[in-house]
PDB file of the backbone (N, CA, C, O) and the ligand in Angstrom, with CONECT records:
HET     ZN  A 101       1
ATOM      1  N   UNK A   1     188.153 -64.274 237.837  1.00  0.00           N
ATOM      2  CA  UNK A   1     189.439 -64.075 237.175  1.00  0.00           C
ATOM      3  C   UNK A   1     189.280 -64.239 235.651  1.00  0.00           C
ATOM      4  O   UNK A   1     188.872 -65.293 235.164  1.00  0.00           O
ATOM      5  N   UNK A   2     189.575 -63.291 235.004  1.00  0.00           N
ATOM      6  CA  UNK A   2     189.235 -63.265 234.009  1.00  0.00           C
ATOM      7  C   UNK A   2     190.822 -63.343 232.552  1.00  0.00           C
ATOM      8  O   UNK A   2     191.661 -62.474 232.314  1.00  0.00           O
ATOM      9  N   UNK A   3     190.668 -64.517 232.000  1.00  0.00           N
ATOM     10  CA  UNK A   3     191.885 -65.184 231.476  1.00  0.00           C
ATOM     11  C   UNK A   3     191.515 -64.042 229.833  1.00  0.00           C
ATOM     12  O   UNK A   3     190.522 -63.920 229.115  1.00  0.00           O
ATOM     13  N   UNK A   4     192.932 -63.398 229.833  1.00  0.00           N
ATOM     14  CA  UNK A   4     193.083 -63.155 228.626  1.00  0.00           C
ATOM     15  C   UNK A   4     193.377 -63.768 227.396  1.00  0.00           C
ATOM     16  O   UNK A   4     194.560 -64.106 227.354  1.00  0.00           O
ATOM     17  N   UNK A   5     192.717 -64.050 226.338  1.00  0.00           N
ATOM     18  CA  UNK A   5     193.607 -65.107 225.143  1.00  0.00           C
ATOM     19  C   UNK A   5     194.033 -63.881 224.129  1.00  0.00           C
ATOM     20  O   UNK A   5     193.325 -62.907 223.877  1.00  0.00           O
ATOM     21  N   UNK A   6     195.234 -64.121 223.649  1.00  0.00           N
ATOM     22  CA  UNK A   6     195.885 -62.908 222.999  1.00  0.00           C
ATOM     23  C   UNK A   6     194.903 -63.666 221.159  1.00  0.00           C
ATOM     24  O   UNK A   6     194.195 -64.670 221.226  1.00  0.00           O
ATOM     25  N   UNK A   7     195.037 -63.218 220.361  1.00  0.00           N
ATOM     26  CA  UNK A   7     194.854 -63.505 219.086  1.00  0.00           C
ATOM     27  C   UNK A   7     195.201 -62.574 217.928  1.00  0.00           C
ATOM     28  O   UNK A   7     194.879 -61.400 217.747  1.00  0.00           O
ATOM     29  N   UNK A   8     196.031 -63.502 217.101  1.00  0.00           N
ATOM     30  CA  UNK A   8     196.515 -62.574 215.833  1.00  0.00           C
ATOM     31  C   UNK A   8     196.125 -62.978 214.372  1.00  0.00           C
ATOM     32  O   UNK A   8     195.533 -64.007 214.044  1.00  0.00           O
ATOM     33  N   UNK A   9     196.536 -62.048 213.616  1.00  0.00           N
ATOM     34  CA  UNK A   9     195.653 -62.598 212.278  1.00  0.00           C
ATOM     35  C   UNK A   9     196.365 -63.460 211.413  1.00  0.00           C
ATOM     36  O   UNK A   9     197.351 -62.971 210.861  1.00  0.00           O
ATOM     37  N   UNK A  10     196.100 -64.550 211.194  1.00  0.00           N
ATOM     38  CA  UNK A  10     196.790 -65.441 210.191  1.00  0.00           C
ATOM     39  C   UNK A  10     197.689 -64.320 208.775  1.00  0.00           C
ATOM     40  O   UNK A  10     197.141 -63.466 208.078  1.00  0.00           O
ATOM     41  N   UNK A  11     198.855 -64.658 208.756  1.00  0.00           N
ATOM     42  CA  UNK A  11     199.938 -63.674 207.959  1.00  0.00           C
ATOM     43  C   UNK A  11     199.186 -64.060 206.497  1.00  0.00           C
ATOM     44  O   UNK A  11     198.844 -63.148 205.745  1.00  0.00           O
ATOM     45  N   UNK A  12     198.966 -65.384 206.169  1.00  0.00           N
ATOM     46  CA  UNK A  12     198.467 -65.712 204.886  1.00  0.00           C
ATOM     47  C   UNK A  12     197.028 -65.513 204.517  1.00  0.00           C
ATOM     48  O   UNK A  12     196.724 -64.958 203.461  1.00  0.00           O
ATOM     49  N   UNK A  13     196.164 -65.942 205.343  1.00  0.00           N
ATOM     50  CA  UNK A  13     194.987 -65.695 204.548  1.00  0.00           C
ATOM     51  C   UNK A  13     193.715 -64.513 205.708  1.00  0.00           C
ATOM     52  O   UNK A  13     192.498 -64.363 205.604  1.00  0.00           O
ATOM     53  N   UNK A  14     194.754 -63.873 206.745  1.00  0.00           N
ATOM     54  CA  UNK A  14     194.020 -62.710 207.642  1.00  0.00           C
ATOM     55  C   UNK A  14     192.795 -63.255 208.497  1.00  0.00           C
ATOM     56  O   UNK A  14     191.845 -62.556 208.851  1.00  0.00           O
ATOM     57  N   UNK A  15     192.924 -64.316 208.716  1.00  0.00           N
ATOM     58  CA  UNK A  15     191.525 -65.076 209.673  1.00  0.00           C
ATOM     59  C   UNK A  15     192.294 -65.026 210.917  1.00  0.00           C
ATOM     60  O   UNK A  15     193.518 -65.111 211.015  1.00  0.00           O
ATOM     61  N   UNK A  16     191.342 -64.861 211.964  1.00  0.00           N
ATOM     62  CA  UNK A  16     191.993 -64.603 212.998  1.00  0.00           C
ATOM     63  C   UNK A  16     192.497 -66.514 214.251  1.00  0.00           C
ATOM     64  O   UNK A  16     192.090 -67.650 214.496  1.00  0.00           O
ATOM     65  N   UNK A  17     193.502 -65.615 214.540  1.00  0.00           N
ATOM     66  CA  UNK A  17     193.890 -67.311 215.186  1.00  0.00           C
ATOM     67  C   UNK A  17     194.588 -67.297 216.380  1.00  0.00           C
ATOM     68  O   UNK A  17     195.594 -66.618 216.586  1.00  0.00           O
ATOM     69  N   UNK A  18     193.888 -68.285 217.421  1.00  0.00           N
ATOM     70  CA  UNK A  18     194.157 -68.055 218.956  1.00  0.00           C
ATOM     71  C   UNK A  18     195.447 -68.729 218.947  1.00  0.00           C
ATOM     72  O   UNK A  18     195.975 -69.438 218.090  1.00  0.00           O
ATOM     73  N   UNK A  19     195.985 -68.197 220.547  1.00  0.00           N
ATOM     74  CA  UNK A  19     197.696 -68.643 220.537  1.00  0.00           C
ATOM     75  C   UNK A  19     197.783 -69.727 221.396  1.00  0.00           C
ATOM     76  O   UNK A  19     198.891 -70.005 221.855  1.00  0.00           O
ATOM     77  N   UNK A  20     196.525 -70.586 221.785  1.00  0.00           N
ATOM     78  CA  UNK A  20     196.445 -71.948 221.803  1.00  0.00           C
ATOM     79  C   UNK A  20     196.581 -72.901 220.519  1.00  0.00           C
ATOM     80  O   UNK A  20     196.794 -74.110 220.602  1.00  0.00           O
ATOM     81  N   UNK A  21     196.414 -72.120 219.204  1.00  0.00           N
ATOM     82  CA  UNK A  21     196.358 -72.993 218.162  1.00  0.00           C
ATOM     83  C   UNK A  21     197.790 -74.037 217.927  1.00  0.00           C
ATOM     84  O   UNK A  21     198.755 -73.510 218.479  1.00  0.00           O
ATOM     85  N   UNK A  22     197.962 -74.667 217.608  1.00  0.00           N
ATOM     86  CA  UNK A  22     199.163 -75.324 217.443  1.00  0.00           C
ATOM     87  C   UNK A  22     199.960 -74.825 215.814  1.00  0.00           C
ATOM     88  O   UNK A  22     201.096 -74.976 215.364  1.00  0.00           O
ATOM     89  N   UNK A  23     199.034 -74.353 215.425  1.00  0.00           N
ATOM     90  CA  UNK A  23     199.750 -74.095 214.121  1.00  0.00           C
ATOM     91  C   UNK A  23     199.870 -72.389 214.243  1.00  0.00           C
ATOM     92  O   UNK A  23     200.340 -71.882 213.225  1.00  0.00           O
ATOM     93  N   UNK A  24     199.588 -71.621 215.117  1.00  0.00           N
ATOM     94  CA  UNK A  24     200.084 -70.412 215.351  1.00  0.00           C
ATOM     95  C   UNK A  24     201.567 -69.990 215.317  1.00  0.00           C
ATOM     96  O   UNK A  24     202.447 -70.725 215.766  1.00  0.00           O
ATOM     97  N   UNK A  25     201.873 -68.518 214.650  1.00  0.00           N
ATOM     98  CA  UNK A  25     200.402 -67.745 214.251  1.00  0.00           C
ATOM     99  C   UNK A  25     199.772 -67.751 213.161  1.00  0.00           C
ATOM    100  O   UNK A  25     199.243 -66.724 212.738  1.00  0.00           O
ATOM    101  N   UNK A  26     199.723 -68.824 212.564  1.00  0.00           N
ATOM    102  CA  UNK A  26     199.149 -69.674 211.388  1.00  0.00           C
ATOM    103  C   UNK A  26     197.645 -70.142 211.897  1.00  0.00           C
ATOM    104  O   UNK A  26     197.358 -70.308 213.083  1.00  0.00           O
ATOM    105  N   UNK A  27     196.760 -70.321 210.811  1.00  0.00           N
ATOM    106  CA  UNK A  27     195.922 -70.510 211.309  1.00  0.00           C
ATOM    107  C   UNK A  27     195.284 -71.956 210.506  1.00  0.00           C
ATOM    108  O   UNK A  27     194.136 -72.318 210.246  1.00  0.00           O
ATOM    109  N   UNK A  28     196.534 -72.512 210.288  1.00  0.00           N
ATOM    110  CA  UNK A  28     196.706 -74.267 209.469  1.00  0.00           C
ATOM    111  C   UNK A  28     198.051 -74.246 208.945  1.00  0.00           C
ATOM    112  O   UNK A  28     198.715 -73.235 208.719  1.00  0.00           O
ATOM    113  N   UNK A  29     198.415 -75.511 208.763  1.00  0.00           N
ATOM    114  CA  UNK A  29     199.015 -75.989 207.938  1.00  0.00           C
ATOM    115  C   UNK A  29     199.355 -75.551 207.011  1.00  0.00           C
ATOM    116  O   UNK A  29     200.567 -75.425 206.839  1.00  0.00           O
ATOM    117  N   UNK A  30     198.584 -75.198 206.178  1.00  0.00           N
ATOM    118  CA  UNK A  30     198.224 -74.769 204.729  1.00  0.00           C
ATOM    119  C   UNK A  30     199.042 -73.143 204.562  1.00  0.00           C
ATOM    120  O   UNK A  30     199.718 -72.584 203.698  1.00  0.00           O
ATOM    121  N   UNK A  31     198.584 -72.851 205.767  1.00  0.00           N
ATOM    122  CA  UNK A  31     198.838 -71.173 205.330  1.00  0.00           C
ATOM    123  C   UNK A  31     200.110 -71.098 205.896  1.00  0.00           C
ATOM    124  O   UNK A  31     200.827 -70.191 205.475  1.00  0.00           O
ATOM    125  N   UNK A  32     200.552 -71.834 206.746  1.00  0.00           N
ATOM    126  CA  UNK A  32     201.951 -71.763 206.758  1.00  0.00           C
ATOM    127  C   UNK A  32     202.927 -72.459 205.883  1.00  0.00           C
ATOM    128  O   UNK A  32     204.114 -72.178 206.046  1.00  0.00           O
ATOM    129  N   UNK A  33     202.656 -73.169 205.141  1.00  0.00           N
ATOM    130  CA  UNK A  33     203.603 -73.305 203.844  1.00  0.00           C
ATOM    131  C   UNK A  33     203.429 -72.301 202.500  1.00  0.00           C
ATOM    132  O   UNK A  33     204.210 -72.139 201.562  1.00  0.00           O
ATOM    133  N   UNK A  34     201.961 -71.614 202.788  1.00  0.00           N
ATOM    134  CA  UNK A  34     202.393 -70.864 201.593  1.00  0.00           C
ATOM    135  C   UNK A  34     203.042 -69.988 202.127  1.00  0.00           C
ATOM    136  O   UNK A  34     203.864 -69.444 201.390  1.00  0.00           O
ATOM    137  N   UNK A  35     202.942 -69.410 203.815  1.00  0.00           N
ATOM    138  CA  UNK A  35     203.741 -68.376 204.040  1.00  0.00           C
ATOM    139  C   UNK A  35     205.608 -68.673 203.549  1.00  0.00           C
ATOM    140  O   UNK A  35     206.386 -67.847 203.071  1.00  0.00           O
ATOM    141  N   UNK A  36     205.843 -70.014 203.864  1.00  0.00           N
ATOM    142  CA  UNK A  36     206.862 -69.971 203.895  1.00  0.00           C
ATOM    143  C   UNK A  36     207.573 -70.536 202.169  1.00  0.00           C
ATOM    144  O   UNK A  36     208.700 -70.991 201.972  1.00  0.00           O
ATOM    145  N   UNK A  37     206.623 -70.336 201.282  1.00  0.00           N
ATOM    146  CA  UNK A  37     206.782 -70.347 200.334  1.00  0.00           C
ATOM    147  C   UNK A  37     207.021 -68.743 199.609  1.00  0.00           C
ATOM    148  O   UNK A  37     207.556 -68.219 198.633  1.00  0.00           O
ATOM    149  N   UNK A  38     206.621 -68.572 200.219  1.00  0.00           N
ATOM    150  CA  UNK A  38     206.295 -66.529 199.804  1.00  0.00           C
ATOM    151  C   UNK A  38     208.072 -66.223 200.412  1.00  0.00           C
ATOM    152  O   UNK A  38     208.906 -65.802 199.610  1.00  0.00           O
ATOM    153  N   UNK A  39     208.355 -66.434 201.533  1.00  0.00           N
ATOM    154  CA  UNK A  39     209.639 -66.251 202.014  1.00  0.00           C
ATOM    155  C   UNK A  39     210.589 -67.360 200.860  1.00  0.00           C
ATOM    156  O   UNK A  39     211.596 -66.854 200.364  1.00  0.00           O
ATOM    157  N   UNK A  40     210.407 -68.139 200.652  1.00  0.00           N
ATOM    158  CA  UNK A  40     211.546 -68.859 200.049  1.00  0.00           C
ATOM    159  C   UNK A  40     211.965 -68.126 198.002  1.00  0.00           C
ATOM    160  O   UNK A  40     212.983 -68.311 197.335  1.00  0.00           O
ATOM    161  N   UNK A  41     210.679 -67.338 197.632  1.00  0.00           N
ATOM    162  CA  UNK A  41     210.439 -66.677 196.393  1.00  0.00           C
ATOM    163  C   UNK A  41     210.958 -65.617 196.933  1.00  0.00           C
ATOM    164  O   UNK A  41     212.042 -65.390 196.394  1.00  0.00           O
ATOM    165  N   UNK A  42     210.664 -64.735 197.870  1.00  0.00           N
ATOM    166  CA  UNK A  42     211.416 -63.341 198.396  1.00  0.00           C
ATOM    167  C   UNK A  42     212.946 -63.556 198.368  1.00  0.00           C
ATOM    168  O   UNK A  42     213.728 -62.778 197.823  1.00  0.00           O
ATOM    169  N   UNK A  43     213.352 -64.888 199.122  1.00  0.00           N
ATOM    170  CA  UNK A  43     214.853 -64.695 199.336  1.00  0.00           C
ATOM    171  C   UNK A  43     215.872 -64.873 197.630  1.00  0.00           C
ATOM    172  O   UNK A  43     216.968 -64.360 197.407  1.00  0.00           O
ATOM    173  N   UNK A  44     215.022 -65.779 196.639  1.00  0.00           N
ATOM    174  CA  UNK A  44     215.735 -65.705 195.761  1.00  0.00           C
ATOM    175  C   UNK A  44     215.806 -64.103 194.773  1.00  0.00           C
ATOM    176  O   UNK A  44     216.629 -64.039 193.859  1.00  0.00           O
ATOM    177  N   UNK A  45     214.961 -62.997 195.044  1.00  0.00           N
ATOM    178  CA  UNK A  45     214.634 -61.795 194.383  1.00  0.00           C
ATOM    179  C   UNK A  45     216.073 -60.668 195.518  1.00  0.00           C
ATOM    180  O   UNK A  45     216.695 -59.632 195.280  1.00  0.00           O
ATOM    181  N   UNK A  46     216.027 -61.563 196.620  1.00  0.00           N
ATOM    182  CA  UNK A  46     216.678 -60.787 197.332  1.00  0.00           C
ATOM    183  C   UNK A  46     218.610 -60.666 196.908  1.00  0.00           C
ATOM    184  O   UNK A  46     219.438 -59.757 196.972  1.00  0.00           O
ATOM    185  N   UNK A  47     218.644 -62.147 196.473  1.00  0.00           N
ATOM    186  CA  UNK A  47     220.297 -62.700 196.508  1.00  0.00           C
ATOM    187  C   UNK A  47     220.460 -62.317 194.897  1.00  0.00           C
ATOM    188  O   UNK A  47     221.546 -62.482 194.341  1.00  0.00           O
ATOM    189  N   UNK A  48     219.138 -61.719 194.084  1.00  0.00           N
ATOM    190  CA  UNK A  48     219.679 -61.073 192.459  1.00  0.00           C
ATOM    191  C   UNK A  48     218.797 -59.504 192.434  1.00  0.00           C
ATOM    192  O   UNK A  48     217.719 -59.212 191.917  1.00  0.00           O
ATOM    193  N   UNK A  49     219.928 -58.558 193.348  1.00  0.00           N
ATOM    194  CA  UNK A  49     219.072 -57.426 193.185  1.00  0.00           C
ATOM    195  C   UNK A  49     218.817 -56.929 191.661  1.00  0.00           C
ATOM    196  O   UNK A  49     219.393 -56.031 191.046  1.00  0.00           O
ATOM    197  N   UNK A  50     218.040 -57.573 191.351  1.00  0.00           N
ATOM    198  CA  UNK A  50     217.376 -56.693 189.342  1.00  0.00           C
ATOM    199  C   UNK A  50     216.711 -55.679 189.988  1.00  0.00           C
ATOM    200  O   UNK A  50     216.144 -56.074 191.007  1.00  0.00           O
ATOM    201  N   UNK A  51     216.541 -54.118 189.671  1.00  0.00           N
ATOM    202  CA  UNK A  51     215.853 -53.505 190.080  1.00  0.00           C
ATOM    203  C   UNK A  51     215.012 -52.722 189.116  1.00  0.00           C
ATOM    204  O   UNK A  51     214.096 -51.944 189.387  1.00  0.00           O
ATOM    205  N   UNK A  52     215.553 -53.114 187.771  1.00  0.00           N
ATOM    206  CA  UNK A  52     214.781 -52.757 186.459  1.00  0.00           C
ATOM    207  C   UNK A  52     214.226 -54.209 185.937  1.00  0.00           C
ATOM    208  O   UNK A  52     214.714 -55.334 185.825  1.00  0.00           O
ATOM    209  N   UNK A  53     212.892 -53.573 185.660  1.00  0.00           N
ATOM    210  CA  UNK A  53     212.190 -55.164 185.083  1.00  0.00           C
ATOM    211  C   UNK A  53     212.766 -55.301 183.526  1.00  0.00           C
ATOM    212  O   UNK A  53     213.106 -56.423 183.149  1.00  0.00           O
ATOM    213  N   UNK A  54     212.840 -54.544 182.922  1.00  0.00           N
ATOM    214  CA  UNK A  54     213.671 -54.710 181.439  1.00  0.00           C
ATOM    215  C   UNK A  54     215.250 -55.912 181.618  1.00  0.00           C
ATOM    216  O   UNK A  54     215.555 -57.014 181.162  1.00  0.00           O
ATOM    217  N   UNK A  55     215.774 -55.082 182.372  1.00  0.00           N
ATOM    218  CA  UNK A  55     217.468 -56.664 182.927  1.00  0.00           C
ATOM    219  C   UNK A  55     216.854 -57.116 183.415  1.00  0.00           C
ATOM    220  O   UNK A  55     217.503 -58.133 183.170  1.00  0.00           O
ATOM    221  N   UNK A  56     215.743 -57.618 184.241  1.00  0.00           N
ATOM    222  CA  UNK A  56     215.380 -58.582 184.557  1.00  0.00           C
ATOM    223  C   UNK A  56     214.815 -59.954 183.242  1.00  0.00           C
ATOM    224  O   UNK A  56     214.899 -61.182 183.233  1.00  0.00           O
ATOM    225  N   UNK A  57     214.217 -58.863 182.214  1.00  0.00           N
ATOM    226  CA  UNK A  57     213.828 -59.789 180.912  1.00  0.00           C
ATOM    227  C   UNK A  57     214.811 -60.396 180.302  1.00  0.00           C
ATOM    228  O   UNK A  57     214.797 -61.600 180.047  1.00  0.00           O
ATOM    229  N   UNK A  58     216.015 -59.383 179.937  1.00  0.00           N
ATOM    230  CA  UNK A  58     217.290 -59.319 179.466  1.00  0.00           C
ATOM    231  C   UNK A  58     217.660 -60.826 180.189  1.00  0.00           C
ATOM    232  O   UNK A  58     217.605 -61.806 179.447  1.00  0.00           O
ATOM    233  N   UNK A  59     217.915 -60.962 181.154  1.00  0.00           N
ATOM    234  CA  UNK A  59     218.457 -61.843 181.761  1.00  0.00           C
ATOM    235  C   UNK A  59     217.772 -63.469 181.608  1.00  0.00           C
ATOM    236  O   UNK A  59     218.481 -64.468 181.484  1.00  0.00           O
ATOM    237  N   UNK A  60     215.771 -63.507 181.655  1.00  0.00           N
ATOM    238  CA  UNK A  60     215.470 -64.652 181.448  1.00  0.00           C
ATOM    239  C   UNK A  60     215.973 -64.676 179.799  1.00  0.00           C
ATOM    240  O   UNK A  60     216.041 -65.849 179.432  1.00  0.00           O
ATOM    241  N   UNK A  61     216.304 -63.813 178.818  1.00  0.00           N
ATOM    242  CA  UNK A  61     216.195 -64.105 177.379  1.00  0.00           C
ATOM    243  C   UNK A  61     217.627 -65.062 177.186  1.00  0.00           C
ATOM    244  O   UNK A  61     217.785 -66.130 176.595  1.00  0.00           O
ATOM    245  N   UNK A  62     218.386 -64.378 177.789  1.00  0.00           N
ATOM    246  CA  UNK A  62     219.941 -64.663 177.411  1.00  0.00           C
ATOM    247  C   UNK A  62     219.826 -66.177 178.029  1.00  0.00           C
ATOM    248  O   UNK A  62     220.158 -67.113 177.302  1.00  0.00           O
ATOM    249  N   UNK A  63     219.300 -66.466 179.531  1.00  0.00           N
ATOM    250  CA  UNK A  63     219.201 -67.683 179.844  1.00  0.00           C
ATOM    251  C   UNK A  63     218.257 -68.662 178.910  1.00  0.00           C
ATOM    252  O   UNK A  63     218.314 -69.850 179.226  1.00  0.00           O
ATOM    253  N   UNK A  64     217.481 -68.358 177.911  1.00  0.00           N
ATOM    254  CA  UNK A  64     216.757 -69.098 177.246  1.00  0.00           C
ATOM    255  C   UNK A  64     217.475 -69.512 176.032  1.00  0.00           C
ATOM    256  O   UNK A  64     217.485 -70.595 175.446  1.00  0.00           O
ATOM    257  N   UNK A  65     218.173 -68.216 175.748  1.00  0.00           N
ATOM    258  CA  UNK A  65     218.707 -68.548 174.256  1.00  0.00           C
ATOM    259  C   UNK A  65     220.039 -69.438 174.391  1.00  0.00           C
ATOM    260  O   UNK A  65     220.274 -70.044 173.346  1.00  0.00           O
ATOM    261  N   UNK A  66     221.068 -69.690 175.527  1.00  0.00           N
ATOM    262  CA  UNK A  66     221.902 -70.768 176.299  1.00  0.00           C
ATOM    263  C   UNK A  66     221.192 -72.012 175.844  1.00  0.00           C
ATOM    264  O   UNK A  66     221.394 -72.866 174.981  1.00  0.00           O
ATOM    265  N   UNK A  67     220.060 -71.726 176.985  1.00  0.00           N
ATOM    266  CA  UNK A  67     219.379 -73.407 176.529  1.00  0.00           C
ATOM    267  C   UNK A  67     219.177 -74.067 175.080  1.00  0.00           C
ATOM    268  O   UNK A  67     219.228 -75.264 174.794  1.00  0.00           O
ATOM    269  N   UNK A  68     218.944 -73.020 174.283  1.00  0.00           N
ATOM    270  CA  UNK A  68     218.143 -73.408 173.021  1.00  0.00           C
ATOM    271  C   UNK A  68     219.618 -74.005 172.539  1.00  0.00           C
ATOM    272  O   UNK A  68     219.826 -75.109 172.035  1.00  0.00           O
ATOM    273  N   UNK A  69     220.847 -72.669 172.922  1.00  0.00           N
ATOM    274  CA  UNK A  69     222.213 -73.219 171.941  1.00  0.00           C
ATOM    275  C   UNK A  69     222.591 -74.605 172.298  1.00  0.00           C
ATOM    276  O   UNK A  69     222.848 -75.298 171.314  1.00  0.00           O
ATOM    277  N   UNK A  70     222.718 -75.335 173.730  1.00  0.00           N
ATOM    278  CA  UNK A  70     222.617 -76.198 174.323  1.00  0.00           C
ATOM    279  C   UNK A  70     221.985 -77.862 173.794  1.00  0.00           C
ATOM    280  O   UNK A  70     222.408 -79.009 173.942  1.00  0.00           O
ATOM    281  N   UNK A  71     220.428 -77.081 172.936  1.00  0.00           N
ATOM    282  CA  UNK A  71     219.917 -78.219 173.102  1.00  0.00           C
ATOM    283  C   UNK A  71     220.355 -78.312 171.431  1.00  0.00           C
ATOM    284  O   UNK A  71     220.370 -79.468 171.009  1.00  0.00           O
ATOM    285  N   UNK A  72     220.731 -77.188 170.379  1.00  0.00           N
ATOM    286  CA  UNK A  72     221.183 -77.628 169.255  1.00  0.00           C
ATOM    287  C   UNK A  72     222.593 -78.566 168.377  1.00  0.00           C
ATOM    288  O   UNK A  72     222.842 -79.146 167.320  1.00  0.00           O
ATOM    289  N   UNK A  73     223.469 -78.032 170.261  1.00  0.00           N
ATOM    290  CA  UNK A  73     224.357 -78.546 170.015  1.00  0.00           C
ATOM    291  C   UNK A  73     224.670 -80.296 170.174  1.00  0.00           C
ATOM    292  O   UNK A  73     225.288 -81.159 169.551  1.00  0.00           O
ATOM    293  N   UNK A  74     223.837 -80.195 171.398  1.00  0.00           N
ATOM    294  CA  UNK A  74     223.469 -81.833 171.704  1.00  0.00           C
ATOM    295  C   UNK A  74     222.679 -82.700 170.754  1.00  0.00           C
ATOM    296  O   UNK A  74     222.490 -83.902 170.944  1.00  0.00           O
ATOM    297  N   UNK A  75     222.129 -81.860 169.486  1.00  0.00           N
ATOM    298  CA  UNK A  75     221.577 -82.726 168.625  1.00  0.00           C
ATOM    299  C   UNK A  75     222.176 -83.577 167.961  1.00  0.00           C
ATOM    300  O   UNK A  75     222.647 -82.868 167.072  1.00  0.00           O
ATOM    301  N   UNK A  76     222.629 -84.988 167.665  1.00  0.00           N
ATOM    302  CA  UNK A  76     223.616 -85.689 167.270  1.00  0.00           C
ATOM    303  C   UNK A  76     223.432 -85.918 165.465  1.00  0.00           C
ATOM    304  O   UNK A  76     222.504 -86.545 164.954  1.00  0.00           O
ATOM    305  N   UNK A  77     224.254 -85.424 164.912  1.00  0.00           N
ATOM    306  CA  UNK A  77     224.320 -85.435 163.502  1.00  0.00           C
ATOM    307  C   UNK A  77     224.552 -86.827 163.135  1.00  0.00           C
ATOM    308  O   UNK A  77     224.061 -87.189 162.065  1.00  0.00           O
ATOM    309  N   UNK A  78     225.193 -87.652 163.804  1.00  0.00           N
ATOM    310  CA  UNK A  78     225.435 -89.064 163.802  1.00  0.00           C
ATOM    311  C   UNK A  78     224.013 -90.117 163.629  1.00  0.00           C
ATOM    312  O   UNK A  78     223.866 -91.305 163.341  1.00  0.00           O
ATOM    313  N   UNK A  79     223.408 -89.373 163.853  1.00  0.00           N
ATOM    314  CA  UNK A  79     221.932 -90.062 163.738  1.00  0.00           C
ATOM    315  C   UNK A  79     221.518 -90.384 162.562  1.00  0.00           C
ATOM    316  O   UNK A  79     220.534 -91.116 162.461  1.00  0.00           O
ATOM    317  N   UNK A  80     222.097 -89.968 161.579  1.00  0.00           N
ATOM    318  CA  UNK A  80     221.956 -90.033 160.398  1.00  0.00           C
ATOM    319  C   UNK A  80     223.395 -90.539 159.558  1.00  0.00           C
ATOM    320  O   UNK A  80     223.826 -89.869 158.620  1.00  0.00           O
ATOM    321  N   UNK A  81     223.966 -91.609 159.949  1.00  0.00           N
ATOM    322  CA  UNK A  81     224.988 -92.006 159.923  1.00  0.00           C
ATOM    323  C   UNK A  81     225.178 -92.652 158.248  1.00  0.00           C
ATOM    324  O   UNK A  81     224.865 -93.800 157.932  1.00  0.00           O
ATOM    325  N   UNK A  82     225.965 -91.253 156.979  1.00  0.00           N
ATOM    326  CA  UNK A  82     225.949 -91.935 155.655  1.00  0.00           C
ATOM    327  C   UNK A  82     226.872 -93.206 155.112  1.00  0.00           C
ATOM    328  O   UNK A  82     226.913 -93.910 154.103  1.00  0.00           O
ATOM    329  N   UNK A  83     227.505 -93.102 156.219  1.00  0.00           N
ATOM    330  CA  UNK A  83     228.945 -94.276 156.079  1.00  0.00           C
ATOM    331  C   UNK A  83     228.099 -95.850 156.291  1.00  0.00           C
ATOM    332  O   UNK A  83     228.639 -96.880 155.886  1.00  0.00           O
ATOM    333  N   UNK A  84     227.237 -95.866 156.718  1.00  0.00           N
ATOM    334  CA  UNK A  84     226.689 -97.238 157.057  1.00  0.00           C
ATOM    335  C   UNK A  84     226.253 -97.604 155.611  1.00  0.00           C
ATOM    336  O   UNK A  84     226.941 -98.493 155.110  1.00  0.00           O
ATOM    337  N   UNK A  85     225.103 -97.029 154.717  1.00  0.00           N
ATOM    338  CA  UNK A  85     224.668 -97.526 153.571  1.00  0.00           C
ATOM    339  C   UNK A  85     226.204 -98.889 152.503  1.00  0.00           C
ATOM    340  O   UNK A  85     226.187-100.077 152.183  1.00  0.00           O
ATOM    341  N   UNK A  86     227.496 -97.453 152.317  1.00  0.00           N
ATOM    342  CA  UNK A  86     228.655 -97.863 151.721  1.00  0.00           C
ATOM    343  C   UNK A  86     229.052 -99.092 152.490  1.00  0.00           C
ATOM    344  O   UNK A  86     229.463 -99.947 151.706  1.00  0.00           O
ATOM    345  N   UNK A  87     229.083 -99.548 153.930  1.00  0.00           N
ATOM    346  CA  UNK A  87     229.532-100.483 154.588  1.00  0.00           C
ATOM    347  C   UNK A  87     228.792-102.257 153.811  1.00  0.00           C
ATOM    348  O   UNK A  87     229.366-103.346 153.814  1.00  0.00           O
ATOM    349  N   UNK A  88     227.755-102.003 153.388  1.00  0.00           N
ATOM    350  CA  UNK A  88     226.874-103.098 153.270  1.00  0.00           C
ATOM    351  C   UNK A  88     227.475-103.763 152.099  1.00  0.00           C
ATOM    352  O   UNK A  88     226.981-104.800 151.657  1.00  0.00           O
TER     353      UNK A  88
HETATM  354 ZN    ZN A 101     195.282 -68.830 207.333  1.00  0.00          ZN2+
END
């Protein structure tokens, strides 16, 4: 009697891996978190269809230049406080 073992190829790094493995159809640990790292980067490309890479730039710029306004505004002018010298 002759026992068939099915085997498929690891999705991440294409080594082949029996479906006794416990980490199937992974063929570790390893390659199943990057798989499911690859899915977790897909789903955020999925929920902002950009389909031109130019708005896609457009979009990190405008989010950069926010931050920058952000971090100028939070700069505290008070830091340099001229009313203290006159206090003394
Ligand atoms: Zn693998």
């Amino acid at each position: 009697m002759k026992k068939k073992s099915r085997s498929l190829r690891c999705p991440s790094c294409r080594s082949l891996v029996l479906r006794e493995d416990p980490h199937f159809p992974f063929c570790s640990e390893r390659c199943r978190t990057i798989d499911l790292g690859k899915w977790a980067s897909g789903g955020y490309v999925i929920s902002t269809p950009i389909t031109d890479p130019e708005e896609l730039m457009d979009a990190e710029a405008a989010q950069r230049q926010q931050q920058s306004q952000t971090g100028a505004a939070s700069n505290p002018d008070a830091a340099t406080a001229p009313h203290d010298k006159s206090r003394r």
